[in-house]
C-alpha positions as CSV (number, residue, x, y, z in Angstrom):
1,X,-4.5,10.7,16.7
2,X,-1.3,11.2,15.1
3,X,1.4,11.2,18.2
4,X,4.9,10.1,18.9
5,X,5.9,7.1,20.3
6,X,9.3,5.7,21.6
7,X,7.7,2.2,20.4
8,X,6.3,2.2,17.4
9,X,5.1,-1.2,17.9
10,X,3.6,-0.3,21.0
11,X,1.5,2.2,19.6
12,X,0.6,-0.4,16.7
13,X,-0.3,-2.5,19.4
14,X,-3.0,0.1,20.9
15,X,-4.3,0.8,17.4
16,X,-5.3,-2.8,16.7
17,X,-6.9,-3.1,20.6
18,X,-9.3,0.1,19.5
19,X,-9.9,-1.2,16.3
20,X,-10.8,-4.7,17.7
21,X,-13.2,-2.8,19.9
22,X,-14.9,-0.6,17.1
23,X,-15.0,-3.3,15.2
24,X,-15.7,-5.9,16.8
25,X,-13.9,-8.5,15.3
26,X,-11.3,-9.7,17.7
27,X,-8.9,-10.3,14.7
28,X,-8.5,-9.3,11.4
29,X,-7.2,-11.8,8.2
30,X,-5.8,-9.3,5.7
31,X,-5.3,-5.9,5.4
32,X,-5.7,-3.7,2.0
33,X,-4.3,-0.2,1.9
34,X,-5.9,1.6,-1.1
35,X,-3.7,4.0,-3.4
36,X,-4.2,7.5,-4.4
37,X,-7.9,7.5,-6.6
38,X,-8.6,3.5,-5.4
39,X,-11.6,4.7,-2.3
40,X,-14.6,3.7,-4.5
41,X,-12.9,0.0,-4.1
42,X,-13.9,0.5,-0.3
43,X,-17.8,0.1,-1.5
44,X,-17.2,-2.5,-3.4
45,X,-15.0,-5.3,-2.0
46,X,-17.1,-6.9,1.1
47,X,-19.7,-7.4,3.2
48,X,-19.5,-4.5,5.9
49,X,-18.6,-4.7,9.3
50,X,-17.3,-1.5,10.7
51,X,-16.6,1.7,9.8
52,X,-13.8,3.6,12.2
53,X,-12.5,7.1,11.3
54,X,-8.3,6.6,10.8
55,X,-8.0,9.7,12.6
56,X,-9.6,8.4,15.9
57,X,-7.3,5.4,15.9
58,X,-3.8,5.9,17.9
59,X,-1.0,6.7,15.6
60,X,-2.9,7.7,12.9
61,X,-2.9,11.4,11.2
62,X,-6.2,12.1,9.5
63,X,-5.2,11.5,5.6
64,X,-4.9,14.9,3.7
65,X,-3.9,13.5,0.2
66,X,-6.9,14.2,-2.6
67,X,-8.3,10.5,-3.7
68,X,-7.9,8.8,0.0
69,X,-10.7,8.6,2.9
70,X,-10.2,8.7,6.4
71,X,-11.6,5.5,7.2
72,X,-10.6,1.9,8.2
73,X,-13.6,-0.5,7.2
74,X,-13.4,-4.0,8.7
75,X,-15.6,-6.0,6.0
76,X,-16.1,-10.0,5.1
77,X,-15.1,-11.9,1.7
78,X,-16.4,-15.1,2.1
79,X,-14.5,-16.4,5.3
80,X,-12.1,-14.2,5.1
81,X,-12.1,-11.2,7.5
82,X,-10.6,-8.0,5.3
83,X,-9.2,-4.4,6.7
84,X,-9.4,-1.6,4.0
85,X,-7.4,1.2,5.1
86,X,-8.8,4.2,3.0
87,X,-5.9,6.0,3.6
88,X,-1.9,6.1,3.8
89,X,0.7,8.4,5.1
90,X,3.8,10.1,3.1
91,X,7.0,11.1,3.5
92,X,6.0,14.1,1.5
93,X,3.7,15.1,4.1
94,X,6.3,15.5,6.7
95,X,5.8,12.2,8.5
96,X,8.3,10.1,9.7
97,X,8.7,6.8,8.5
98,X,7.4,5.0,11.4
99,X,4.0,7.0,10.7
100,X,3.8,5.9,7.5
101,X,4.4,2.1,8.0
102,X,2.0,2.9,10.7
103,X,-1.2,1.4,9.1
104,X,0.2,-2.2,7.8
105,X,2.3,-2.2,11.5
106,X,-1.7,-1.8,13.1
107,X,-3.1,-4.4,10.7
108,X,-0.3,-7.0,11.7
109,X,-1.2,-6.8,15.6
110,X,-4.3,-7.2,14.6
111,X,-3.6,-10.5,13.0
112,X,-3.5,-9.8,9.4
113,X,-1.2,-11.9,7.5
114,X,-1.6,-11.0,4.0
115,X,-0.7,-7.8,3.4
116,X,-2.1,-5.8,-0.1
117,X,-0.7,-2.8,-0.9
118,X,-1.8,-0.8,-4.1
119,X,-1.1,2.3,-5.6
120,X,-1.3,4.9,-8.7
121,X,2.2,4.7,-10.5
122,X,3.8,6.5,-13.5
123,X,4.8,4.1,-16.0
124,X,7.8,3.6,-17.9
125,X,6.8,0.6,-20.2
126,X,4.9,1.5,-23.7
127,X,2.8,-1.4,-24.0
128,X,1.1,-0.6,-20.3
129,X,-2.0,1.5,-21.3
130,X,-3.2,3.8,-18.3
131,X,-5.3,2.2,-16.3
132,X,-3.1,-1.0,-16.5
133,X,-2.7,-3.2,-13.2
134,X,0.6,-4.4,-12.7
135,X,1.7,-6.8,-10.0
136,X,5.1,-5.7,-8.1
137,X,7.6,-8.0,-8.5
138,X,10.4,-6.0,-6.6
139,X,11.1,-2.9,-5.8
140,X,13.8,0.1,-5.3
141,X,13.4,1.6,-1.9
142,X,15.1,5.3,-2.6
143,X,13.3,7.3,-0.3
144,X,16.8,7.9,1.7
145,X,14.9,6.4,4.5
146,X,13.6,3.1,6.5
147,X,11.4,1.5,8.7
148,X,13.9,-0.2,10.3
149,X,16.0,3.0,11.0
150,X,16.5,3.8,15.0
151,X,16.6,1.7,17.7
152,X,16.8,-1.9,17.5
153,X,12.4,-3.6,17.6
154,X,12.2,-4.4,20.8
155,X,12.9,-8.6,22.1
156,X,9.6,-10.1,21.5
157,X,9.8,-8.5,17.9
158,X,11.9,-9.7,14.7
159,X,15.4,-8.5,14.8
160,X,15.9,-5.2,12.5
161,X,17.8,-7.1,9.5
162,X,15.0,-8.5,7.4
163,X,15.9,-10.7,4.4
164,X,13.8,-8.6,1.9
165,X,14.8,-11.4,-1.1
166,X,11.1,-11.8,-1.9
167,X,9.9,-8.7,-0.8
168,X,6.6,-9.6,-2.6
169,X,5.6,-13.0,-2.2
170,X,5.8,-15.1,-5.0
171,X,2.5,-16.9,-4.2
172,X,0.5,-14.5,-4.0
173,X,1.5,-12.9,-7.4
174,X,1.0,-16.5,-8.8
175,X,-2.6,-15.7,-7.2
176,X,-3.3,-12.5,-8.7
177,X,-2.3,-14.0,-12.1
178,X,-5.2,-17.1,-11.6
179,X,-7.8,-14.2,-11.3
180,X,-6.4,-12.0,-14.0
181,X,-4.3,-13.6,-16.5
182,X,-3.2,-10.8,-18.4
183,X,-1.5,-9.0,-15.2
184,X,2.3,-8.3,-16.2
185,X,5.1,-8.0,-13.7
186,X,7.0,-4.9,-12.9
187,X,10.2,-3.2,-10.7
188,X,8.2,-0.2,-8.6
189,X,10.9,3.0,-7.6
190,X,9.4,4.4,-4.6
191,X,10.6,8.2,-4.3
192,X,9.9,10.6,-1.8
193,X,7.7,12.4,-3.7
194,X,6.2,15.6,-3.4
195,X,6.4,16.3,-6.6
196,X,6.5,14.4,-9.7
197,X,10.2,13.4,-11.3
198,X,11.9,14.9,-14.2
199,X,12.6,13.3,-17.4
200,X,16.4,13.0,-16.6
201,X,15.3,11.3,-13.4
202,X,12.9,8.6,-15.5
203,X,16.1,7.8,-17.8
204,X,17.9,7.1,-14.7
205,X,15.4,4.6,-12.6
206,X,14.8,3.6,-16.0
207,X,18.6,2.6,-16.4
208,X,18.3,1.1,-12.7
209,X,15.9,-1.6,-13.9
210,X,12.8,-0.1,-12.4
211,X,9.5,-0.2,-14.5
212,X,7.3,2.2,-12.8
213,X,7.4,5.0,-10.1
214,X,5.6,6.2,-7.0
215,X,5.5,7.9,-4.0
216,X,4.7,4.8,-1.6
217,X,4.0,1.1,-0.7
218,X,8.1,0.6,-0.7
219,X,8.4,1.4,3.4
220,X,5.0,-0.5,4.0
221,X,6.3,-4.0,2.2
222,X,9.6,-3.8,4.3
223,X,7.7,-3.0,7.8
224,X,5.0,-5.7,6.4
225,X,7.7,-8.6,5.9
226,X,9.9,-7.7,8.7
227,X,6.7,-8.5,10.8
228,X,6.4,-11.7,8.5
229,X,3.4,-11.3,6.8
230,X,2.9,-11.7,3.4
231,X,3.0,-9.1,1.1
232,X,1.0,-8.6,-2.7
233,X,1.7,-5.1,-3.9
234,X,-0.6,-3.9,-6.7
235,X,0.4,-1.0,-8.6
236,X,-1.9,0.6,-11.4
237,X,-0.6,2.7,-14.1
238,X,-2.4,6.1,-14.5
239,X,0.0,7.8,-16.2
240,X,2.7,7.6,-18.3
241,X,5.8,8.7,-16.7
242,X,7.6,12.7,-17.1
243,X,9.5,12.8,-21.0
244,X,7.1,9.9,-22.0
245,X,4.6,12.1,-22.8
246,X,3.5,15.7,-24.2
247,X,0.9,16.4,-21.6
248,X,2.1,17.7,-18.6
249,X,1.5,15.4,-14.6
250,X,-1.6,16.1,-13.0
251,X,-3.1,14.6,-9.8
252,X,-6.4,15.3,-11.0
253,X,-5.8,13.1,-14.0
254,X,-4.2,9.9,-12.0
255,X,-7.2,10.0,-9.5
256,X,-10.0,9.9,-13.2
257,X,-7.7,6.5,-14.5
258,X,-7.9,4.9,-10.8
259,X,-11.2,5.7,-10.9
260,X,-12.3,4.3,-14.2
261,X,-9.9,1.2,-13.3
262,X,-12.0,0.5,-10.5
263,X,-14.5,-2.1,-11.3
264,X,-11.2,-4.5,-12.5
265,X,-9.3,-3.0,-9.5
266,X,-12.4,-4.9,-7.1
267,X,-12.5,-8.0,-9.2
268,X,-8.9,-8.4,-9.0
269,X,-8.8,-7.7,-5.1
270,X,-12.2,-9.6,-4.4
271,X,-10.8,-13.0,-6.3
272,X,-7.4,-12.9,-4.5
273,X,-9.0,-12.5,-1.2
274,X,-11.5,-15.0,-1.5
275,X,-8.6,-17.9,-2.2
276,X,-6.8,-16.8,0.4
């Protein structure tokens, strides 16, 4: 049900009332938006609820990206009452930036205050492995776009300028790092995307002081903490990134790493969610 709105948080606001209803949870706790290759996580992290089809949900376009699902699943981890969105939007794919902060925008009206936000990332550091899980520490929003772009959120909403000074919340990181000790901490680039970058354009983020790059999750932590929620962003390396390696960037090849990360993926996801 991909459609335009003049308020974007209107249309959130409808999304999380339908979801409420499929679901049948009145509210929702956290919300977990799986990266490219991370949907066998969906059958692992909870007890299910509900299954709703993204696509029948206002606001959101059926996901066409290889590795995500079409599918919001309301599921239980211990107390704790867990939305996995299967799927996310892109700029690449022609949607605007209030489609693709869509999803966390939904799962914030519909109570979540923890926001987890993963994703498949190229990686600039030697000593990451693919298949390495890195916890965002910051990131570099060069998209060339916002959430916050347009008119002003509307008076019963946040104003526009968010402090983003801890975009990704420090606790919560702290948290990831008391299930998995070995996590390391990175700078995530988020690009457009569309296609993967050149080697001149690795030196360069690398110069910058970012660690990895990807084609998401920047727009979703701004939307997520100009709402105030908190946000943990995930990011696991499947590939090393373009000039780094001989072998040339494949999709095909990010989605087989995601997917042999996933059983530490689930533990890592499962033991931050339960001590939440």
């Amino acid at each position: 049900m991909d459609q335009p709105a003049s308020d974007p948080y209107e249309l959130a606001s409808s999304a999380a009332s339908e979801l409420a209803r499929r679901s049948g949870l009145d509210r929702h706790d956290a919300v977990v938006v799986l990266g490219s290759g991370w949907a066998a996580a969906a059958d692992e992290l909870g007890e299910l609820v509900a299954d709703t089809p993204l696509g029948d949900l206002p606001g959101f376009p059926t996901p066409t990206v290889a590795g995500h699902l079409n599918l919001a699943r309301s599921v239980t981890i211990g107390a704790v009452r867990v939305l996995v969105l299967g799927g996310r939007s892109h700029l690449y794919e022609g949607h605007p930036a209030s489609t693709v902060v869509h999803g966390v925008r939904t799962a914030i009206a519909a109570g979540c205050r923890t926001v987890v936000l993963t994703n498949a990332a190229g990686g600039f550091n030697p000593q990451w492995t693919v298949g390495q899980p890195v916890l965002i520490g910051d990131q570099l929003n060069l998209t060339g776009t916002s959430p916050m772009l347009g008119p002003p959120p509307p008076p019963h909403k946040p104003p526009r300028f968010v402090d983003l000074t801890e975009v990704y919340s420090r606790r919560l990181r702290d948290l990831a790092r008391a299930v998995d000790p070995g996590l390391p901490e990175g700078v995530y680039a988020g690009l457009v995307g569309g296609a993967y970058e050149t080697p001149a354009e690795i030196r360069m983020l690398r110069a910058m002081g970012a660690d990895m790059v990807g084609m998401s999750t920047v727009l979703e932590a701004i939307a997520a903490r100009h709402l105030g929620a908190d946000v943990l962003g995930i990011a696991l390396v499947t590939n090393p990134a373009a000039g780094l390696t001989d072998e040339p960037l494949d999709h095909t090849d990010v989605l087989n790493a995601a997917r042999e990360a996933t059983p530490r993926m689930v533990a890592l996801l499962r033991g931050v969610l339960e001590k939440l």
